[in-house]
Structure formats: structure tokens, C-alpha cells
N, C-alpha and C positions, 0 to 999 in steps of 0.2 A: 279659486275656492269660494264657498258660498259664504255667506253670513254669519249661517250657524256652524260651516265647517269655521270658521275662521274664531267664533266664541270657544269652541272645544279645543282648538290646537291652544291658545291665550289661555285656557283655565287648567290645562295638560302644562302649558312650558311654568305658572306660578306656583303651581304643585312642587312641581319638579324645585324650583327654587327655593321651594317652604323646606321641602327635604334637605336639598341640598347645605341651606344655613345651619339646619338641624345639626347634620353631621358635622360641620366644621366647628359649631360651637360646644356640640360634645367632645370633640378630638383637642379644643386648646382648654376647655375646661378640663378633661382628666389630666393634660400633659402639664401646663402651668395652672391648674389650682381657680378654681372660680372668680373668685377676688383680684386673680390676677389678668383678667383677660378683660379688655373692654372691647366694648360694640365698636368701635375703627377696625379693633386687629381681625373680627369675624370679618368684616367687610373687605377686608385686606386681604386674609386667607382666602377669600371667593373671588376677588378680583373684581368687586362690586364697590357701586357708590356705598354712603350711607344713608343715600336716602331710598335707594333699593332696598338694602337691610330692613329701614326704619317702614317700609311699604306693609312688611311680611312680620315683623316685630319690634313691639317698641320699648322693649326690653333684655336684659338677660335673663330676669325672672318671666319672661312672657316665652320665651321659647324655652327654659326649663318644663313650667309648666305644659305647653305644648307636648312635649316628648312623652310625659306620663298622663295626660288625659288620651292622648294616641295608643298609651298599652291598654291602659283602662277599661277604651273601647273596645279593643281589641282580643281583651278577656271576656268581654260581654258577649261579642260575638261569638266567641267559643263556648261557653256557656249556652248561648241560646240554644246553639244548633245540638249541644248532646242532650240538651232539656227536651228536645221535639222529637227524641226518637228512643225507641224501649231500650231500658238498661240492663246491657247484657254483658259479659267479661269482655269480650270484644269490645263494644263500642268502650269499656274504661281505660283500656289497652291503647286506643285511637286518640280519646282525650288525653291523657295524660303524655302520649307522642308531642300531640298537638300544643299540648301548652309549655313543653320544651320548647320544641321549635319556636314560638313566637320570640323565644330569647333568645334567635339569631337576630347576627348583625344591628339591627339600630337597639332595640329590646336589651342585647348584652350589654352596647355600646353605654347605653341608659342607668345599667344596675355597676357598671364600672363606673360610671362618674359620680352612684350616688356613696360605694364603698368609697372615693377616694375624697369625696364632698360632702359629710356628714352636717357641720355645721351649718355649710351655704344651704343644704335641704331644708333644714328644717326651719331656718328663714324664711325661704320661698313656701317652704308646703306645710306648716304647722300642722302635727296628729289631728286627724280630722275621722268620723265616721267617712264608709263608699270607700276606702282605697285598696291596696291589693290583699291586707289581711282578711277585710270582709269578701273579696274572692273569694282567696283560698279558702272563706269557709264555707261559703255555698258550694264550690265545686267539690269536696267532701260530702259535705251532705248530699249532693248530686249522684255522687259515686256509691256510698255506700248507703244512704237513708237516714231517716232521722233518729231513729235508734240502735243505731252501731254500736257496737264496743268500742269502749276508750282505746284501747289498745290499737284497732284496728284504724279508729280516726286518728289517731295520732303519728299513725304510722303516712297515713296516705297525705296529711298536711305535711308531715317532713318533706317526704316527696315533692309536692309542689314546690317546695321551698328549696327544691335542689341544687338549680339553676343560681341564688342568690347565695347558698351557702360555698357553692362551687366557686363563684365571684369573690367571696371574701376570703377563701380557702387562697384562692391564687395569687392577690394582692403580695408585692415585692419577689414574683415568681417572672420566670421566661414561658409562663404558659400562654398559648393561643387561645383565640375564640372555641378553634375546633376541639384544644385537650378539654378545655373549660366544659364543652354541650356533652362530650364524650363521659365525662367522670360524672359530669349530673345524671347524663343518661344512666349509668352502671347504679349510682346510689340510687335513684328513683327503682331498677328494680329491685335492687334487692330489699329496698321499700318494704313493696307491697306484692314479694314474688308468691308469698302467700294469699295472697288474696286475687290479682288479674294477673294475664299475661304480661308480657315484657313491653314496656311502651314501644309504640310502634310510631318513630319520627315518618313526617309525611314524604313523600320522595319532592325531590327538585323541581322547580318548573322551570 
């Protein structure tokens, strides 16, 4: 392998380990409670030193945060890309698919530990302007314009918020990830079934 194959597989396998910490310290934080989990037992769970751990983060609060500046971005990106192209029912239909989806898997994993870790968030993340509220208010304004009817903004931020209300909805329930995206998906349309089509989740890769 060449030099620079050799720097892309090394920056591909610390990724992959950035993730992987992530998951496991989301999965002891929902199940034993934030406060209850130290950096040994993440390290333990992955079958890692900790000074591997300590390589990727040098905290609990460092990989919290981690987790939610990764949706963050990750709404931004979706945002840009329906910013860049005419807004038609369709493309609101596609967005609104799309920013369901983003709350699979690590995204859900995320809005679970923060229903079951209110206090430990708002330690790490003090109400700050930029977070997912200010999204979901631009992606509204995006959808419908800057002078909509209340009614109809209101309706389309419940929407966004479906995925979060669905999360807290399910809290001391045997629901899945998948009932969880399914019942958001149902209440997002009937949202905004007056206004767009049906959100349209994006298919599998």
C-alpha cells in the first residue's frame, strides 16, 4: 500500500473508532444513567485501553457533545441542499422524509439518552442560541416562507418535532427504533397532509 493509501485506511479505521465509542457510550448511558457510567466501563465495553478511549475523548462530556454537534451538522447539511433548489411540494415531501431519517439509528440512539438524561444535558449543553430549535425554525421558514400562517407554521414545526415527541411518547414502552420512525412518520403526515405530500423517507443504501 502507498503512503497515502496507508494515511486514508488509518483516518477510515479512527473514524470508525470515533463512532464506535460513540455507540457504546450512548448504549451504557441510556441503560445505567450518565452519572453512572465512567470512561473504564466505555473502554471495557469496546474492549479498548484507556488510553485509546482517552486518544478519541477526553471526556464524557466530550463525546456527548460529539454526538449532537454530528446532528447539528448534519441538519445543516440538509438544510443547504433544499436551500439550493426551487421549492416545490415535492421537494417538502423529500425534506421532511429526509430529516426523519436522520433520526435513525445513532440520531435516535441520541434523542433516547437525552429523554432518559435530562439533567446530565443540560449540564453538558446549557440552553444556548444555533441548537436544534433554531433548525427547526429555519427549516419551516424554508418550507413554507417567511409569511405563513401561524397555523400552518405550527403545524409543520410539530412535524419536525415528531421524531422527539415519538422518543418521549415511548419512554417505559417495548417499542423499537423502527415503531418509534413509523409513528413519527404517521404523525409528520398527518401534520402537514394539508399542506405537502406524504414525507417520503429516503430508501436504504
Amino acid at each position: 500500500m502507498t503512503k497515502t493509501g496507508q494515511v486514508t485506511a488509518a483516518r477510515r479505521k479512527g473514524s470508525q473508532t470515533r463512532a464506535d465509542i460513540q455507540r457504546a457510550a450512548l448504549s451504557l448511558f441510556t441503560e445505567r444513567g450518565y452519572d453512572a457510567t465512567s470512561m473504564r466501563e466505555i473502554a471495557e465495553q469496546l474492549g479498548i485501553t484507556k488510553a485509546a478511549l482517552y486518544y478519541h475523548f477526553d471526556s464524557k462530556e466530550a463525546i456527548i457533545l460529539s454526538l449532537f454537534h454530528d446532528h447539528m451538522r448534519a441538519l445543516d447539511d440538509l438544510l443547504d441542499w433544499a436551500a439550493s433548489r426551487p421549492l416545490t411540494p415535492d421537494l417538502c415531501a423529500e425534506f421532511l422524509g429526509r430529516w426523519i431519517a436522520l433520526s435513525a439509528g445513532q440520531g435516535l440512539r441520541t434523542m433516547r439518552f437525552a429523554a432518559a438524561n435530562h439533567a446530565a444535558l443540560r449540564a453538558v449543553m446549557p440552553p444556548r442560541q444555533g441548537g436544534p430549535l433554531e433548525r427547526i425554525g429555519r427549516a419551516a421558514q424554508l418550507l413554507l416562507g417567511p409569511d405563513a400562517p401561524l397555523n400552518d407554521l405550527l403545524h409543520v414545526r410539530m412535524a419536525l418535532l415528531s421524531v422527539h415527541n415519538a422518543v418521549v411518547a415511548a419512554q417505559g414502552t417495548d417499542a423499537t427504533d423502527d415503531d418509534i420512525l413509523a409513528l413519527a412518520t404517521r404523525a409528520a403526515t398527518l401534520l402537514v397532509g394539508d399542506l405537502f405530500p406524504a414525507p417520503r423517507l429516503p430508501d436504504p443504501e
